[in-house]
VEXVEX-448469 format. One line per field, with one value per atom (N, C-alpha, C, CB): atom name; residue number from 1; y negated, x, z negated. Coordinates in nm, 4 decimals. Glycine has a CB too. Example, Ala and Ser with C-alpha at 12.3 -4.5 7.8 and 13.67 -1.06 7.14 Angstrom:
atom	c(N/CA/C/CB/N/CA/C/CB)
seq	c(1/1/1/1/2/2/2/2)
yy	c(0.5690/0.4500/0.3300/0.4473/0.2250/0.1060/-0.0030/0.0598)
xx	c(1.3190/1.2300/1.3200/1.1308/1.2850/1.3670/1.2900/1.4084)
zz	c(-0.7800/-0.7800/-0.7800/-0.9046/-0.7080/-0.7140/-0.7870/-0.5725)
This chain:
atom	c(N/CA/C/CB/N/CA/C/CB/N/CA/C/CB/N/CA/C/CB/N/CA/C/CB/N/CA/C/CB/N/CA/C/CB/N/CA/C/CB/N/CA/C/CB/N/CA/C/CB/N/CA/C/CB/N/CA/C/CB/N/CA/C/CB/N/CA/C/CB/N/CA/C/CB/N/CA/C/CB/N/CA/C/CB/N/CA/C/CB/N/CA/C/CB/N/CA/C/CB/N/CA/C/CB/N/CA/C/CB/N/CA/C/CB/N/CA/C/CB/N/CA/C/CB/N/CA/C/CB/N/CA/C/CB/N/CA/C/CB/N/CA/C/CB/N/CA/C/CB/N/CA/C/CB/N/CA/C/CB/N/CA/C/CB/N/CA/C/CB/N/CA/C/CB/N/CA/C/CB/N/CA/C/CB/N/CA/C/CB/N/CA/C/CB/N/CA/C/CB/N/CA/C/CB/N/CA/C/CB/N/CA/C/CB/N/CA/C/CB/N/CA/C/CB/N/CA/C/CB/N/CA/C/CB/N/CA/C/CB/N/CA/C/CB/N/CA/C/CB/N/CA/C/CB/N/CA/C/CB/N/CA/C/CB/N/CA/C/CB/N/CA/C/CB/N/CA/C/CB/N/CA/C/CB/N/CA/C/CB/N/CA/C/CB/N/CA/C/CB/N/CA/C/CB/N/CA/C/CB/N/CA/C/CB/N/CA/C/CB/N/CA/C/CB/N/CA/C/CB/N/CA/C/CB/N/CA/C/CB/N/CA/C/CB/N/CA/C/CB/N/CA/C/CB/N/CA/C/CB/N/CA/C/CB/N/CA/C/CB/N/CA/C/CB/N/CA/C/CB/N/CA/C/CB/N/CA/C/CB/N/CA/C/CB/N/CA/C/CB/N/CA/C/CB/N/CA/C/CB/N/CA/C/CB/N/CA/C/CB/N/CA/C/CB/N/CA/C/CB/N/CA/C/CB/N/CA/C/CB/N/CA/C/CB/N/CA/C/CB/N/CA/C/CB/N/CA/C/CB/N/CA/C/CB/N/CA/C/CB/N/CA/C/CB/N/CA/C/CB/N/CA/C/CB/N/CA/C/CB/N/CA/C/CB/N/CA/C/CB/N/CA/C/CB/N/CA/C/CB/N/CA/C/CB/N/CA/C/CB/N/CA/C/CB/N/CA/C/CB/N/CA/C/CB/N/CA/C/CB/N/CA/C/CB/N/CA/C/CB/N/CA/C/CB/N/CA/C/CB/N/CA/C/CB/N/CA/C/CB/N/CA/C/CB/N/CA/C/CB/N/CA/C/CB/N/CA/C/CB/N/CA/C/CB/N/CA/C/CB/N/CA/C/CB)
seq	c(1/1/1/1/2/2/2/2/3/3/3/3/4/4/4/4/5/5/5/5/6/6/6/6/7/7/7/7/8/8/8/8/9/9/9/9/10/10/10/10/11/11/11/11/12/12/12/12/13/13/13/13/14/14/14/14/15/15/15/15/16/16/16/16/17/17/17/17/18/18/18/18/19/19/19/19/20/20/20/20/21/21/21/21/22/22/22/22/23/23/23/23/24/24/24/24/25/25/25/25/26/26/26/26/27/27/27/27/28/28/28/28/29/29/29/29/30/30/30/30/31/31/31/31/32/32/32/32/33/33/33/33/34/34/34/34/35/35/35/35/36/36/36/36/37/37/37/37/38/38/38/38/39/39/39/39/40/40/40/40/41/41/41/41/42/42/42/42/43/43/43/43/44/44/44/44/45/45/45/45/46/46/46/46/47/47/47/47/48/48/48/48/49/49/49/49/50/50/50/50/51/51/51/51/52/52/52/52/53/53/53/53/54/54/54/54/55/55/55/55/56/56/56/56/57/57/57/57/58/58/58/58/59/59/59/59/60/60/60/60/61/61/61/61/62/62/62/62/63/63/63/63/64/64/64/64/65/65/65/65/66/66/66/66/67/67/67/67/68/68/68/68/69/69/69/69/70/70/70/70/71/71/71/71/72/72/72/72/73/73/73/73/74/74/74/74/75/75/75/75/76/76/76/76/77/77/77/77/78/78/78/78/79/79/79/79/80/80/80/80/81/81/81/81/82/82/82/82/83/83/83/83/84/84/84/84/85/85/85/85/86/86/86/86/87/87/87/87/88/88/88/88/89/89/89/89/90/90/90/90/91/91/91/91/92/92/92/92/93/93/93/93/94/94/94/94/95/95/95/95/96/96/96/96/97/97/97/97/98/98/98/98/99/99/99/99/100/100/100/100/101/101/101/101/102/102/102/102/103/103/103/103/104/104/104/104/105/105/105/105/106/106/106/106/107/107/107/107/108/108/108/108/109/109/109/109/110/110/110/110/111/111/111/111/112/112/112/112/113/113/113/113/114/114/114/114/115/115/115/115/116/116/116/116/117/117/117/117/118/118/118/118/119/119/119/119/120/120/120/120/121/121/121/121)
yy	c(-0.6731/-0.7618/-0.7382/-0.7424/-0.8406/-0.8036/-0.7532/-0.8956/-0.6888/-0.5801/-0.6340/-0.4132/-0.6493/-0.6876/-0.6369/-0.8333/-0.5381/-0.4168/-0.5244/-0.2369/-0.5000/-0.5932/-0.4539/-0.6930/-0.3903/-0.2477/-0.0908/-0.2463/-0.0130/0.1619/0.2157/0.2641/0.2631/0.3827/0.4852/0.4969/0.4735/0.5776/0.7058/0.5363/0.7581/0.8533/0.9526/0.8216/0.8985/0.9513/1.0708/0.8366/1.0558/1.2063/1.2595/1.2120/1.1963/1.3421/1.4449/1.3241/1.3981/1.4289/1.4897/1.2825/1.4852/1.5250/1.5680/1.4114/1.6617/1.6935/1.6023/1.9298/1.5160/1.4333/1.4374/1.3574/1.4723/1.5007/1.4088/1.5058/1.3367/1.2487/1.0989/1.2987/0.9581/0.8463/0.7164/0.7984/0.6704/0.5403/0.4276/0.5418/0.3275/0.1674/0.1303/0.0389/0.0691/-0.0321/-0.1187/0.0270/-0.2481/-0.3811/-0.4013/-0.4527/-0.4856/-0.4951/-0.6232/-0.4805/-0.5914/-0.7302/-0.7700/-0.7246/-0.9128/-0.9740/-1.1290/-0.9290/-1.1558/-1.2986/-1.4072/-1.2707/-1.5749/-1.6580/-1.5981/-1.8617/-1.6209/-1.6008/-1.5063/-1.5550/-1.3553/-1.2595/-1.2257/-1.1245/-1.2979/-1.2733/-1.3926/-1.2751/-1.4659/-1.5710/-1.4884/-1.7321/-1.4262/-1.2952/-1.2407/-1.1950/-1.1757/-1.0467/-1.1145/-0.9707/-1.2351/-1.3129/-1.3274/-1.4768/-1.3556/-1.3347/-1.1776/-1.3663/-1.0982/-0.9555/-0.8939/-0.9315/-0.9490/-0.8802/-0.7866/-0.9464/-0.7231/-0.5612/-0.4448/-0.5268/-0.3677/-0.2423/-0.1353/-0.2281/0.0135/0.0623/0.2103/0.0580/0.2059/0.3694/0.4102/0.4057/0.5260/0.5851/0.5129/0.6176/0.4900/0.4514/0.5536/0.3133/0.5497/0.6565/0.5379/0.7817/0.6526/0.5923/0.6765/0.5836/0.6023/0.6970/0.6358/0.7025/0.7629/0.7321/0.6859/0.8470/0.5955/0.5714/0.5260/0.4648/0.5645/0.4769/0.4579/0.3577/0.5152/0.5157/0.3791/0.4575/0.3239/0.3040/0.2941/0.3267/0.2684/0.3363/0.2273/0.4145/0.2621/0.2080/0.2198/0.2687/0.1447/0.1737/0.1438/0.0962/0.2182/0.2143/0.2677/0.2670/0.1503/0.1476/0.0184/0.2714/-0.0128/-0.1021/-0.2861/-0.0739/-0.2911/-0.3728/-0.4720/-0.3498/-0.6053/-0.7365/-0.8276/-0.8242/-0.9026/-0.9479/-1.0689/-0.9700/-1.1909/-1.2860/-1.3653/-1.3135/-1.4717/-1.6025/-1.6870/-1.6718/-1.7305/-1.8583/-1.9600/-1.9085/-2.0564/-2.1409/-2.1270/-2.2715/-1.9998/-1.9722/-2.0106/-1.8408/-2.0348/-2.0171/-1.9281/-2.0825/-2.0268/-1.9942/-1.8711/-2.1109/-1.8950/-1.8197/-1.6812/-1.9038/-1.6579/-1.5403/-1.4109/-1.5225/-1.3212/-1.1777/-1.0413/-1.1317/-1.0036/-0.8969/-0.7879/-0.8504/-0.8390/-0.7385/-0.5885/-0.7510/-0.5564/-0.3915/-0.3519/-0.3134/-0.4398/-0.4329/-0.3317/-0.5981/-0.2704/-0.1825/-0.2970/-0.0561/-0.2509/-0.3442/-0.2430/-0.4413/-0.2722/-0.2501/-0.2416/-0.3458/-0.1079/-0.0814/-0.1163/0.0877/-0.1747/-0.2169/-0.1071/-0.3227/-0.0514/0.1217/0.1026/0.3494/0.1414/0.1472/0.2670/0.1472/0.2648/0.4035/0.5284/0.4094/0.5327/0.6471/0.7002/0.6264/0.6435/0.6498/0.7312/0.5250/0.6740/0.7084/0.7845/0.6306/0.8801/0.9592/1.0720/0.9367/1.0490/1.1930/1.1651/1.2032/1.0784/1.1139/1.1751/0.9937/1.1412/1.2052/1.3211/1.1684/1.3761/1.5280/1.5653/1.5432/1.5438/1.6201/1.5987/1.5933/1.4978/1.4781/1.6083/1.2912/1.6377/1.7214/1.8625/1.6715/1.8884/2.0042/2.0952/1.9938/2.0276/2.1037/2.0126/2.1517/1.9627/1.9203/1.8088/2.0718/1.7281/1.6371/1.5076/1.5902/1.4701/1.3189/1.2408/1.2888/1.1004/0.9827/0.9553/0.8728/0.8916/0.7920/0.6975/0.8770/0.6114/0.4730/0.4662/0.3420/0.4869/0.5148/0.3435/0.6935/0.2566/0.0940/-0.0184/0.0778/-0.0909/-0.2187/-0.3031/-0.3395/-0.3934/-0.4824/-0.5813/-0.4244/-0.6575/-0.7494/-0.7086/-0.8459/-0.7376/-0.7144/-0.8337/-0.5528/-0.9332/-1.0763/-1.1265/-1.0791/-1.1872/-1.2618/-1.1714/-1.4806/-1.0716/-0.9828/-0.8725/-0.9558/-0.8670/-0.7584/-0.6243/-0.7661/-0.5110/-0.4141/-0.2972/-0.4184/-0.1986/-0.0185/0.0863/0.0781/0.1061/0.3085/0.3270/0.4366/0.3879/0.5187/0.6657/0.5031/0.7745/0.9089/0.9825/0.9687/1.0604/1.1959/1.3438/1.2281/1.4119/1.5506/1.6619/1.5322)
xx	c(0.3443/0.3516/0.4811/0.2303/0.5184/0.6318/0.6162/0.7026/0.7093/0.7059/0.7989/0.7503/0.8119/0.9333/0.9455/0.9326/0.9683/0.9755/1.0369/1.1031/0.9174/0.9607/1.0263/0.7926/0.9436/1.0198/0.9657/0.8871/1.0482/1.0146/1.0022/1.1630/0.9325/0.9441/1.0352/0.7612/1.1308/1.2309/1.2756/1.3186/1.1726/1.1287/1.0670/1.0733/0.9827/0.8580/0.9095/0.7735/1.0030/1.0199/1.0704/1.1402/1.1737/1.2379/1.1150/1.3513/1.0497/0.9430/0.8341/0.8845/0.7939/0.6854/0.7159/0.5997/0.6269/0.6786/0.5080/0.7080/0.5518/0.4841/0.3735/0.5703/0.2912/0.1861/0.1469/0.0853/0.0272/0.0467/0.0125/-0.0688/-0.0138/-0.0261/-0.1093/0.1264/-0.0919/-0.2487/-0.2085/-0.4010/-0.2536/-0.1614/-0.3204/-0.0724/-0.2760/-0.3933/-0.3279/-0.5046/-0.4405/-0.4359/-0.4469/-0.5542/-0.3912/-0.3994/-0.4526/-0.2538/-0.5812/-0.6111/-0.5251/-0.7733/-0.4727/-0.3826/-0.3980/-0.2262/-0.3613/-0.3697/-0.2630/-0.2857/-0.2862/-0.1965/-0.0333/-0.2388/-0.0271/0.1116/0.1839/0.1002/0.0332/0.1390/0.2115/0.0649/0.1324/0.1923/0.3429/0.0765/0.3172/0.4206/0.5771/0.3677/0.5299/0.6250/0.6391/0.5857/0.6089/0.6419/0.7345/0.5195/0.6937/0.7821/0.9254/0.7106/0.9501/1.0496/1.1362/0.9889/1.0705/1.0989/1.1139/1.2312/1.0133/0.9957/0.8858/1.0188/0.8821/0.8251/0.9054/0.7530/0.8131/0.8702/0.7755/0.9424/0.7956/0.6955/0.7567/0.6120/0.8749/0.8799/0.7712/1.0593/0.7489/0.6506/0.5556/0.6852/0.4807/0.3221/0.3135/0.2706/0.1711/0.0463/-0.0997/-0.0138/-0.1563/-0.3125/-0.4192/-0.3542/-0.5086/-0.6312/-0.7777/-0.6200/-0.8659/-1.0204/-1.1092/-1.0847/-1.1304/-1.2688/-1.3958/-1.2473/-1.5153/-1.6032/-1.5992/-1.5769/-1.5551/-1.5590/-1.4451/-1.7807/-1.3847/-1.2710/-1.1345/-1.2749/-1.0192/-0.9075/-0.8041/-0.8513/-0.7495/-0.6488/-0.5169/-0.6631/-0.4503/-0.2827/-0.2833/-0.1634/-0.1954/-0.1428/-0.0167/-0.2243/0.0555/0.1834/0.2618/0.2057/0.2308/0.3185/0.3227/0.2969/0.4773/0.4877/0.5199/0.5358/0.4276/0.4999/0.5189/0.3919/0.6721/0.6890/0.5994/0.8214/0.6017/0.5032/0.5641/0.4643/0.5503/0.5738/0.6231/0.4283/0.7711/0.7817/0.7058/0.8587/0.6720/0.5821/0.4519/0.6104/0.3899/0.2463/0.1671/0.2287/0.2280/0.1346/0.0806/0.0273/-0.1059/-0.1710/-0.2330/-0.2335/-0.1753/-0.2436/-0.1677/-0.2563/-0.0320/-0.0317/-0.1488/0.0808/-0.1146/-0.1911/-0.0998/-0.2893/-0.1413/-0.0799/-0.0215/-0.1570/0.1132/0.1741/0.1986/0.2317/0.1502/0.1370/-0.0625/0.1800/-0.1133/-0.2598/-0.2963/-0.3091/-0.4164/-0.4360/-0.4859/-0.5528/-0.4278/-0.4782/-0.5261/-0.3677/-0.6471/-0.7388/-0.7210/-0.8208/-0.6841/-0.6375/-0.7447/-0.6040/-0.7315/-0.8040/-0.8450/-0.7158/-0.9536/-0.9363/-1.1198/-0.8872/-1.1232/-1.2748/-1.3238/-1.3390/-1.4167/-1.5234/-1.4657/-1.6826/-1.4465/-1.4262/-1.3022/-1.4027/-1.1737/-1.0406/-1.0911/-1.0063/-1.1462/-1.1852/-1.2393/-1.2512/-1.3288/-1.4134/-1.3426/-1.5025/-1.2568/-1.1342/-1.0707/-0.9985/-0.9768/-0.9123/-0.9810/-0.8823/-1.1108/-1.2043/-1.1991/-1.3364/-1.2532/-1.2467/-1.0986/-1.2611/-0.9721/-0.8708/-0.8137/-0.7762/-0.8462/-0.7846/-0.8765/-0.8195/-1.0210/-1.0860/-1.0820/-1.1921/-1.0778/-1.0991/-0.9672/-1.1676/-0.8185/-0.7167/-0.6511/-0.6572/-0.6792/-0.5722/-0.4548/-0.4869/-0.4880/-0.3694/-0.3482/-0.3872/-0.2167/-0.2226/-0.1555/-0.1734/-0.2441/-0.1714/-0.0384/-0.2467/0.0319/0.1248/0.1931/0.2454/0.1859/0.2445/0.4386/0.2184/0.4424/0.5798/0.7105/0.5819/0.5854/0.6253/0.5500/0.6531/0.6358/0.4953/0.6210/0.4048/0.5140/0.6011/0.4965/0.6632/0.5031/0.4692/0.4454/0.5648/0.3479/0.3234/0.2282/0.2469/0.3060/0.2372/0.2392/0.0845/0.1604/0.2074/0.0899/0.1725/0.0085/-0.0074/0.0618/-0.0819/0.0225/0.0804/0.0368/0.0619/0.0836/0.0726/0.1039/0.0684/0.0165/0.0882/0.0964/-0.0397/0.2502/0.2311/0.1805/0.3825/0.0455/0.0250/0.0127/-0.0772/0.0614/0.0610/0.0008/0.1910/-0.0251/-0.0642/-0.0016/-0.2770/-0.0030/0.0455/-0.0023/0.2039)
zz	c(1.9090/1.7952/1.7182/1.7043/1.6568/1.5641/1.4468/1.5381/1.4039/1.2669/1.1822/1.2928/1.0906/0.9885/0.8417/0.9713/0.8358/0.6787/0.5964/0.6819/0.4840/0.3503/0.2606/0.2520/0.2605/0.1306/0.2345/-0.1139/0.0981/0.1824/0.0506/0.2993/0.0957/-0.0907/-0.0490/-0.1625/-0.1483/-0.1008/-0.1330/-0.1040/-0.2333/-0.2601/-0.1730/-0.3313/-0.0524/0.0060/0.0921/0.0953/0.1574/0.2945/0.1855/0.4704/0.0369/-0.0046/-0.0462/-0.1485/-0.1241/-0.2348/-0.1373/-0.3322/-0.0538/0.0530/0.2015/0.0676/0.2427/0.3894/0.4662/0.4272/0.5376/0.5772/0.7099/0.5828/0.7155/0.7922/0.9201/0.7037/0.8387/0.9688/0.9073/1.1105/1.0039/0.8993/0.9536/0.8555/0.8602/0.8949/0.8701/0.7947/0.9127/0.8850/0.8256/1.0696/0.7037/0.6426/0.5744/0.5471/0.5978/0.5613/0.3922/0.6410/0.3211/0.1551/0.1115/0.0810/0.0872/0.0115/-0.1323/-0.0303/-0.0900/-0.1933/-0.1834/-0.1703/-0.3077/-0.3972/-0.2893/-0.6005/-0.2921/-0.2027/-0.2776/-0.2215/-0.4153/-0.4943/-0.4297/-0.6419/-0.4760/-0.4469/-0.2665/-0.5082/-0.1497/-0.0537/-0.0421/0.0578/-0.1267/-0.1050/-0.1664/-0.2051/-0.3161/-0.3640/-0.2717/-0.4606/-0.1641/-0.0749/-0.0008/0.0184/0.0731/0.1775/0.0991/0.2218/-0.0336/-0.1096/-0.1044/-0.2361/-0.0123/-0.0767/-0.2539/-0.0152/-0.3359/-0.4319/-0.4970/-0.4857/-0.4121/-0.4178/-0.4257/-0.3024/-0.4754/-0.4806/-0.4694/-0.5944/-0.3736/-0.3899/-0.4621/-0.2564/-0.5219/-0.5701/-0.7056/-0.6290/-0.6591/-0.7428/-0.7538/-0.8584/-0.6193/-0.5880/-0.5203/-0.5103/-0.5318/-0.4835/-0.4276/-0.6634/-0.3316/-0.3087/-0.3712/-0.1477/-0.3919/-0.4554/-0.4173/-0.6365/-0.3456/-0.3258/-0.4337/-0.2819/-0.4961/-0.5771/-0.5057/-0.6805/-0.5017/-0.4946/-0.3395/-0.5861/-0.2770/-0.0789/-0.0437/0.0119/-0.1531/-0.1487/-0.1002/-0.1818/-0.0672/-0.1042/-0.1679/0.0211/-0.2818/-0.3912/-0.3677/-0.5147/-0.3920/-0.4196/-0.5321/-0.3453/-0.6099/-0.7449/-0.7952/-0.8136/-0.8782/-0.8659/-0.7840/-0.8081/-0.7154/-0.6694/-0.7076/-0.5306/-0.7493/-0.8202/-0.7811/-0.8911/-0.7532/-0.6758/-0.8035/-0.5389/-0.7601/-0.8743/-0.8975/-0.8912/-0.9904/-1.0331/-0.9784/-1.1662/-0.8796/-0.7946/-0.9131/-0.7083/-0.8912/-0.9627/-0.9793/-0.9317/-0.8667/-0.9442/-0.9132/-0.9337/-0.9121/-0.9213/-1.0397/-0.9073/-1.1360/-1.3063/-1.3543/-1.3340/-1.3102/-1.3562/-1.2191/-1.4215/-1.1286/-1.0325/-1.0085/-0.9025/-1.0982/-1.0672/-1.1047/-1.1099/-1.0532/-1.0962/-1.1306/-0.9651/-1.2076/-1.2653/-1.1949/-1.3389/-1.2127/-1.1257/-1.0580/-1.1518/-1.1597/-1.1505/-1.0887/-1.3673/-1.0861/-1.0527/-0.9104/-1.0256/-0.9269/-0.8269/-0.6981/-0.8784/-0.5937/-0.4737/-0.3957/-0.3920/-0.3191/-0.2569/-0.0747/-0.3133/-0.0589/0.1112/0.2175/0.1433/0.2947/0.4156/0.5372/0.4750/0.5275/0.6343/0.6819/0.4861/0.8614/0.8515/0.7787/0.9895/0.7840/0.7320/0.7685/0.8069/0.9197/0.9839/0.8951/1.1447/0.9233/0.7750/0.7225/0.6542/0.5821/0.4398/0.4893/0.3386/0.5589/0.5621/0.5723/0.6466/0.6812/0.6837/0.5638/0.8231/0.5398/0.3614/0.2656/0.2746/0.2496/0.1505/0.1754/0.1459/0.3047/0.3612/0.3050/0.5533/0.3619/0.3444/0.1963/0.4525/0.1075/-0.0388/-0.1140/-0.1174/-0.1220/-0.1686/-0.1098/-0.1715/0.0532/0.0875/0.0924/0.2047/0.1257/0.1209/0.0430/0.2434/-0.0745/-0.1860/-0.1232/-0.2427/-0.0290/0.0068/-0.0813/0.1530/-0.0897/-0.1314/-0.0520/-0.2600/-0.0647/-0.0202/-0.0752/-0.0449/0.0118/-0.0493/0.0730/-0.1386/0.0181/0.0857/0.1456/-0.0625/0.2577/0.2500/0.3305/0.3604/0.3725/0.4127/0.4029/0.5384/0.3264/0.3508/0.4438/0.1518/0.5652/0.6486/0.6569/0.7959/0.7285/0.7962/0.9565/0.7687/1.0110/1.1697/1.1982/1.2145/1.2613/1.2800/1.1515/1.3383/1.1170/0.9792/0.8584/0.9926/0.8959/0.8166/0.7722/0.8418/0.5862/0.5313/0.5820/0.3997/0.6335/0.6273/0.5861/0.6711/0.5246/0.4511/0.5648/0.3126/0.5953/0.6320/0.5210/0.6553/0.5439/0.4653/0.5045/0.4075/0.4177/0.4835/0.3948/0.5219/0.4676/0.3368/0.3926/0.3155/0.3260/0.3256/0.1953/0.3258)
């Protein structure tokens, strides 16, 4: 399939020694994927976080679609990572048992879905 990197957090290899990593899907608004196709994202200084069997990104900022209106959504809003059970079940294990954190180090495109590297370490 094809891949096509919209952003990198470019923070991520300096700031972390990088373990290993997981591709998940991001539920998002029509606007805000139409913003991404624009390339206006950004992911420095985002993080992921478990709530609720969950997993969150937070921090990352897509900008507001010109002529979206009324349909934009708040840009800075936590969006909601796409991972089966099995995923989350190890993140949970390794975020609580040896102190790891997520963080998001690409969002691209692969086929005409958005997709996150995510890593932890």
């Amino acid at each position: 399939m094809n891949t096509k990197l919209i952003a990198k957090n470019p923070t991520a290899y300096h700031n972390y020694a990088i373990e290993d990593k997981l591709e998940a899907g991001i539920v998002l608004s029509g606007t805000e994927i139409k913003s991404i196709r624009a390339g206006k994202v950004n992911l420095k200084d985002t993080y992921a976080i478990i709530k609720n069997g969950e997993v969150f990104v937070i921090g990352m900022h897509i900008s507001p679609y010109e002529h979206g209106n009324i349909f934009n959504k708040d840009p800075m809003r936590n969006r909601k990572l796409l991972l089966n059970k099995r995923e989350i079940n190890k993140l949970i294990g390794l975020t609580k048992q040896q102190g790891y954190s997520l963080v998001p180090i690409s969002l691209y495109f692969k086929g005409s879905l958005v997709k996150m590297d995510l890593r932890y370490w």
